[in-house]
C-alpha positions, 0 to 999 in steps of 0.5 A: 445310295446304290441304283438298287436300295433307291429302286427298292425304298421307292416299291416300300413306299408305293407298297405302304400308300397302297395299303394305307388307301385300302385299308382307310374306312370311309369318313361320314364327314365325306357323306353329303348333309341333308339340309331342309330348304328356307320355304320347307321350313316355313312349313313346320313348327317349333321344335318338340322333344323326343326321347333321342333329340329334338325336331320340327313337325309340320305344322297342323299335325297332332302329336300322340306318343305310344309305347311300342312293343320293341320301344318308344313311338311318337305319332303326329298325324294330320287328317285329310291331306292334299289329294284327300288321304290322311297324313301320319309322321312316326318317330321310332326308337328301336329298344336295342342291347349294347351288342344288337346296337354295336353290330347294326348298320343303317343298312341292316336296320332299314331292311329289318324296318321294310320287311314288316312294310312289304308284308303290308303292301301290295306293288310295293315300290322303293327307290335305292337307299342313299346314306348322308349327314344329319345334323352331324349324324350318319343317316340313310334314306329312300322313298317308297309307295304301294296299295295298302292292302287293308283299306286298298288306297295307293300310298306313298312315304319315306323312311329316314333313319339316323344313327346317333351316340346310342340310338337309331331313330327311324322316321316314316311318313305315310301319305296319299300318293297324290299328296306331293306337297305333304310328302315334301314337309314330311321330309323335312320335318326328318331332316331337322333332326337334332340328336341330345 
């Protein structure tokens, strides 16, 4: 083989290791898990069924289930938490055609959910949004606070959503700001989701 065909077999093949590298999308598998801690999970029930999967709603919170107007809504909530405001779990299961749910992200479904939060809260506040793994399932996250501006209390919560075969299940809390401790269980609770 002749120095020249060995020089240009080499270029085809860095060539084609570059273009494999670029064009490889990202596996989820690569995301990190979002596990709850062994004492969070003291601190929820047994699981209960939702319309999407299964999870673990901290203990002492009460149950409501409502039909949303764009889908299916559970409510758990709990009066008068640590720091003295109440606290509230949701469930969401957005109603989505096969093509809005071929064509969302969990980027594009989180932003969708905070403009109606925003338009709610003054000073509002979020952190960056982080993607990772729920119980095998791709999800994303953040946290958020601000001052309702109907009962004029500082609040704070945070937002999980999951992707799963055919839904995206958003989970909210919604807790005083002081209430460090609820807004801990509350997050776990999220993270003990388990789609069908």
């Amino acid at each position: 083989m002749t120095k020249t065909r060995s020089r240009f077999l080499l270029t085809l093949a860095v060539l084609a290791c570059c273009l494999s590298s670029v064009s490889a999308k990202p596996q989820a598998n690569k995301l990190p898990e979002w596990k709850p801690t062994p004492e969070l999970l003291t601190k929820l029930s047994a699981p209960v069924q939702v319309e999407a999967g299964s999870l673990r709603v901290p203990k002492g919170f009460e149950q409501e289930r409502e039909e949303a107007p764009h889908g299916l809504m559970y409510v758990w909530s709990k009066k008068a938490g640590q720091g003295g405001g109440d606290q509230a779990f949701f469930v969401t299961i957005p109603s989505l055609t096969p093509e809005q749910f071929r064509t969302h992200t969990l980027q594009i479904a989180l932003e969708d959910l905070l403009i109606g939060y925003r338009r709610s809260f003054d000073q509002w506040k979020q952190t960056p949004a982080q993607l990772g793994m729920i119980n095998k399932a791709e999800a994303i996250r953040l946290h958020w606070s601000g001052i309702n501006r109907k009962r004029k209390v500082k609040t704070q919560g945070s937002v999980f959503i999951v992707k799963t075969k055919t839904d995206y299940i958003v989970m909210v809390s919604i807790l005083s700001d002081k209430d460090q401790a609820g807004l801990r269980i509350t997050e776990a609770a999220a993270l003990t989701f388990k789609p069908k």
